[in-house]
C-alpha atoms as one frame of an Amber mdcrd trajectory, in Angstrom:
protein
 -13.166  13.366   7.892  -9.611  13.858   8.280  -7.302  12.399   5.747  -3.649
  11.546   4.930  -1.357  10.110   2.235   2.073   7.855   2.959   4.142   7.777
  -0.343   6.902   5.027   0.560  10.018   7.752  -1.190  12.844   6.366  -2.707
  15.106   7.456  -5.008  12.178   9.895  -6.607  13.051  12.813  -6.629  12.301
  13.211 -10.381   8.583  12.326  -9.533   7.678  13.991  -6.825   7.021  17.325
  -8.088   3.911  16.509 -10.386   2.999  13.699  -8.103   1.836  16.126  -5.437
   0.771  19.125  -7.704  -1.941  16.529  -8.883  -2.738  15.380  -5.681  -3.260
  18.774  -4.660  -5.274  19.546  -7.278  -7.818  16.659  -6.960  -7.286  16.426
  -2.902  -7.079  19.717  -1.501  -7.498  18.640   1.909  -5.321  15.845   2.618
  -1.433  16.044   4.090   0.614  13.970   2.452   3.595  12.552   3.991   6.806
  11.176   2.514   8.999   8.853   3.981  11.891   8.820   2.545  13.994   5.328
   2.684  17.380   5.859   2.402  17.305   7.560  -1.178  20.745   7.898  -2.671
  19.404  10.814  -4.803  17.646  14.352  -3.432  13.874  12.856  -2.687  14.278
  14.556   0.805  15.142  17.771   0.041  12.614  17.801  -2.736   9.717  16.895
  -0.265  11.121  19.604   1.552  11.059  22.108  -0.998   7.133  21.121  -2.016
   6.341  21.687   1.568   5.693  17.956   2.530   5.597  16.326   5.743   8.828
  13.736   6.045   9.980  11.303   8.038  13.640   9.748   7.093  15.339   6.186
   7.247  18.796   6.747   7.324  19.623   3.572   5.555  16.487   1.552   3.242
  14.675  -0.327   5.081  11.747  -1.502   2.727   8.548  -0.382   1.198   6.830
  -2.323   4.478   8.980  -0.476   6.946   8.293   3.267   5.109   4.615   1.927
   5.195   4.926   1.291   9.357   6.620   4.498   9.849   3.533   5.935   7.573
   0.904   4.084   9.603   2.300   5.458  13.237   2.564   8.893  11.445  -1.237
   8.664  10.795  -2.212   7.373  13.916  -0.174   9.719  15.568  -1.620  12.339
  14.077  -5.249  11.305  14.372  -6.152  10.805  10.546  -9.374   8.852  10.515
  -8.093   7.405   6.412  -4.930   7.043   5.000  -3.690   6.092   1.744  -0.864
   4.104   0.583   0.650   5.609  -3.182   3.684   4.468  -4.687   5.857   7.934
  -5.483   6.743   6.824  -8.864   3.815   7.970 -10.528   2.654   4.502 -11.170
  -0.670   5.740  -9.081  -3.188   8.481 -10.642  -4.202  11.083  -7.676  -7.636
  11.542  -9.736  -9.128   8.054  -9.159  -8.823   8.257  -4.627 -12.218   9.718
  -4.787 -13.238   6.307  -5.971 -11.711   4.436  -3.119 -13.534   7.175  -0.637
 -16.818   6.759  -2.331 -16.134   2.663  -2.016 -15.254   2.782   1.744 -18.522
   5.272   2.074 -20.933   2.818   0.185 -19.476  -0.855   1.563 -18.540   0.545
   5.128 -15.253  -1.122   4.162 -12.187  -0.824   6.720  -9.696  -0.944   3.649
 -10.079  -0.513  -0.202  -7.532  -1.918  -2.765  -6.731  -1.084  -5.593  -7.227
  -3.215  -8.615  -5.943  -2.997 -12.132  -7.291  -6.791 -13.087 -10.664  -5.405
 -14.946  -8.470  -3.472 -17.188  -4.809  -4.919 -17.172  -3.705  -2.536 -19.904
   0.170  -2.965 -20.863   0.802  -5.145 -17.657   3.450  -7.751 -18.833   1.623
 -11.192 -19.143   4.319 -13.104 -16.461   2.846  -9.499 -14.058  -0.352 -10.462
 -15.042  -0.214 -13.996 -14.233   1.964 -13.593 -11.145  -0.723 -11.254  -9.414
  -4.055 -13.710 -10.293  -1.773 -16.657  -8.088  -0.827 -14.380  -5.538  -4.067
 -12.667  -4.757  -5.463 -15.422  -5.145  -3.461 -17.083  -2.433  -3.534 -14.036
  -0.307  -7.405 -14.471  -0.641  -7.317 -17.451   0.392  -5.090 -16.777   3.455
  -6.972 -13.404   4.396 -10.518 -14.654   4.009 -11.916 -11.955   2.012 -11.875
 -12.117  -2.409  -9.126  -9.338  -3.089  -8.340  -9.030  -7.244  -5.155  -7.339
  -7.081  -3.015  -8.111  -3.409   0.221  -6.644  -5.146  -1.619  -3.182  -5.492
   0.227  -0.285  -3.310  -2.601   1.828  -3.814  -4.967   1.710  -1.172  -7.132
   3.497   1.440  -7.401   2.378   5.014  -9.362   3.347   8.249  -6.822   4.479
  10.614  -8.629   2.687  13.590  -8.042  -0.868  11.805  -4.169  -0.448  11.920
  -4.283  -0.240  16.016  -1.683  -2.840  17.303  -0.972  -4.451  13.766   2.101
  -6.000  13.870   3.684  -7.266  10.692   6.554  -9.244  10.423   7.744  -8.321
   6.443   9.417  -5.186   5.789  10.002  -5.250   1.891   7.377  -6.073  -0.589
   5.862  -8.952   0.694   4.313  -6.791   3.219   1.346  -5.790   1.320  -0.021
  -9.215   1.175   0.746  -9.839   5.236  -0.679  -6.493   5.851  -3.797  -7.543
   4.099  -3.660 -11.588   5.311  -2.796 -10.231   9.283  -5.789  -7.314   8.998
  -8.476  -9.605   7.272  -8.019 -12.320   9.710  -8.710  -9.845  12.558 -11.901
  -8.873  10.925 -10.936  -5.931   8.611 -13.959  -5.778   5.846 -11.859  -5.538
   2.454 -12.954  -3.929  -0.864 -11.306  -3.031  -3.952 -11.590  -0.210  -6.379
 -10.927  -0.432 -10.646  -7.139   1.999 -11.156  -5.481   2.296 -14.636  -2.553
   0.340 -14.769   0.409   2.786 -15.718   3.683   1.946 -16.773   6.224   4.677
 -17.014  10.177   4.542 -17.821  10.715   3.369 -14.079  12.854   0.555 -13.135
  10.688  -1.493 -11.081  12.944  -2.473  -7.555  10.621  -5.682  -7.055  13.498
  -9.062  -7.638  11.363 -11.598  -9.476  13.471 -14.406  -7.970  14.123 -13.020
  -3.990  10.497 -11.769  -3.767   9.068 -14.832  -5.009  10.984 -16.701  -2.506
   9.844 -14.585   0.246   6.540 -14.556  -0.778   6.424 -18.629  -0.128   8.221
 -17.862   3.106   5.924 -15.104   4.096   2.851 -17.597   3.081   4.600 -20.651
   5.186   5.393 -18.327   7.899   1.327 -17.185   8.057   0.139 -21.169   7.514
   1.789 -21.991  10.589   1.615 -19.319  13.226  -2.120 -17.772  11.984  -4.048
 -19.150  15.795  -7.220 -20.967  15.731  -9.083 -17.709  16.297  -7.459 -15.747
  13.263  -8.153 -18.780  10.731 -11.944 -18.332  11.838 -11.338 -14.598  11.213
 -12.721 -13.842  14.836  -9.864 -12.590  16.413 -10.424  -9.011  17.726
């Protein structure tokens, strides 16, 4: 099995370092790629320095568009898994083996991370914001997935073939998830620790909200009769 990690990179330079000395540590074997989009600070050159693949955005494009750029890197590259890790440290390197030992045991195409069995020091409007959204992405995606806000996440590199996603900022994740499930993607999650560090969260409560009801309008109405019966190929 050959196996990658996209971190979505910006502005993280101060993370970086023990992000990938503990992925190392736990995951010997996997390359790990950073795409770095846009950063204002030194997260290239630091990727550079810890000997990391990169790929660069000259100007920020989104979490969803790092995520693309990940996805073709993988495919590219012929990684049979990839996983999806926020850079911030938000995500603990010593619980992927769970998400490997999930896709292993439910022949899942992706696994997804959950924090909803223990929410920890998640803010209650967090809390109650991710139950209604998964809940709709559930819906939408046809498949019961506890936490659809969750970066971290491990997919098979052959269900990404020809995805084509039309959100390039947060709401990506649940159109990623809506778009694969509907084409018959089996979806699983996995129990993380929720972690909360000193980070300033980019996500805009008000703009992201709003595109999240555009995103789930724009999927209502151009999802075909084939993809709502989740047979599309």
């Amino acid at each position: 099995m050959t196996c990658g990690v996209v971190l979505p990179a910006y502005n993280v330079a101060r993370h970086l370092p023990e992000l990938v000395v503990e992925l190392r540590r736990v995951q010997p074997n996997v390359r790990i790629l950073a795409v770095d989009d846009g950063s204002a600070d030194d997260t290239a050159a630091v990727a550079r320095k810890l000997g990391l693949e990169l790929i660069e955005h000259p100007q920020n494009r989104g979490k969803g568009a790092a995520l693309m750029t990940g996805f073709g890197w993988a495919e590219d590259q012929g990684l049979e898994r990839v996983f999806t890790m926020d850079a911030d440290g938000q995500h603990l390197p010593r619980e992927m083996q769970a998400f490997l030992d999930v896709m292993d045991s439910t022949d899942a195409d992706i696994v997804v991370g959950s924090r909803m069995d223990q929410v920890g020091e998640m803010p209650w409007l967090r809390l109650m914001t991710n139950r209604f959204t998964s809940w709709v992405v559930s819906r939408l995606a046809g498949s019961r997935i506890p936490d659809s806000q969750n970066g971290f996440r491990l997919f098979r590199t052959s269900c990404l073939g020809g995805i084509r996603v039309r959100s390039t900022r947060f709401d990506f994740e649940s159109e990623i998830l809506v778009r694969l499930g509907r084409r018959g993607a089996r979806i699983a999650s996995a129990p993380i620790t929720s972690v909360y560090g000193d980070e300033r969260s980019s996500i805009n409560p008000f703009v992201d909200t709003v595109r999240f009801f555009r995103l789930v309008l724009h999927l209502i109405l151009t999802l075909t009769p084939n993809e709502r019966d989740g047979t599309s190929p």
